[in-house]
C-alpha positions as CSV (number, residue, x, y, z in Angstrom):
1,X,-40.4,75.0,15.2
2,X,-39.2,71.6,16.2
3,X,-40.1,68.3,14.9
4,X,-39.3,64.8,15.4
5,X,-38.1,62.9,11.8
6,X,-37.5,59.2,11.6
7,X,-34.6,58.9,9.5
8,X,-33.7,55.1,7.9
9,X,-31.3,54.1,5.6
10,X,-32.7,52.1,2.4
11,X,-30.4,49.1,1.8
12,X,-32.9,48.3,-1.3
13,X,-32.5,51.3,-3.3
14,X,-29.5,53.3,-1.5
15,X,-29.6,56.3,0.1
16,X,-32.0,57.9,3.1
17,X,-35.7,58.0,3.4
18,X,-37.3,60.2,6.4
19,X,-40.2,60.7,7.4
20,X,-42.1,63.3,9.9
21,X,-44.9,61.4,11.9
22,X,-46.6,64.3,13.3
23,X,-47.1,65.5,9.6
24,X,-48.7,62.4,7.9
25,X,-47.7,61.9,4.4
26,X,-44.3,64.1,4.9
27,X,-41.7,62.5,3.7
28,X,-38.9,63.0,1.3
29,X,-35.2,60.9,0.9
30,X,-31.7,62.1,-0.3
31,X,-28.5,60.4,-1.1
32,X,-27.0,61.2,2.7
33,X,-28.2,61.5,6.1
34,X,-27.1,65.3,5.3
35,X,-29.3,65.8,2.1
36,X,-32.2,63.6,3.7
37,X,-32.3,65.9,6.4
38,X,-32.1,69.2,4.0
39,X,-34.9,67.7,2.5
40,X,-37.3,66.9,4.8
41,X,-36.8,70.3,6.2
42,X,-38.3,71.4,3.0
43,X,-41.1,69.3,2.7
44,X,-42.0,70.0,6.4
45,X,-42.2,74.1,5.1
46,X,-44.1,73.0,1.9
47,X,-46.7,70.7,4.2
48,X,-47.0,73.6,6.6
49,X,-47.5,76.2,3.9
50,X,-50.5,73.9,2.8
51,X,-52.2,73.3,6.2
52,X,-54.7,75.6,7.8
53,X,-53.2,76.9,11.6
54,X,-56.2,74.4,13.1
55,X,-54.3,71.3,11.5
56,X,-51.1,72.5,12.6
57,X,-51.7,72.9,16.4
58,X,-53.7,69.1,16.1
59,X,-50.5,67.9,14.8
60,X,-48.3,69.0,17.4
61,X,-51.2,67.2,19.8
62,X,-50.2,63.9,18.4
63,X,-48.0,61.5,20.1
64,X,-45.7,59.9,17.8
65,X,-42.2,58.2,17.3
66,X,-39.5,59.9,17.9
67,X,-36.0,59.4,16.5
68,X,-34.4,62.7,15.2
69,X,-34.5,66.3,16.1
70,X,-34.8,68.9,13.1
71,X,-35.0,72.7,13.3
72,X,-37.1,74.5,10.6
């Protein structure tokens, strides 16, 4: 499955936040771009895992920001 992640550095606190619009409330952060990605390749399996195959297909029905490409 592909998903679009929006992937921001955070000049407050250091580090990466991303997020994955078409999953709301995904989001996870890491140290690098590399370990932000990691991560939020593991929160998109945990928020799958958790969501019934109705809510899935609805999400990938949503338009929404795109900025990076992951592969899970």
């Amino acid at each position: 499955m592909r998903f679009k992640v929006i992937l921001e550095e955070d000049k407050e606190m250091g580090g990466y936040v991303v997020s994955c619009p078409a999953l709301p409330g995904c989001h996870s952060q890491g140290d690098t771009k590399k370990e932000a990605l990691k991560n939020i390749k593991e929160a998109i399996q945990a928020c799958l895992e958790s969501l019934s195959e109705d809510v899935v297909k609805e999400a990938f029905s949503r338009p929404s920001s795109q900025v990076v490409e992951v592969v899970v």
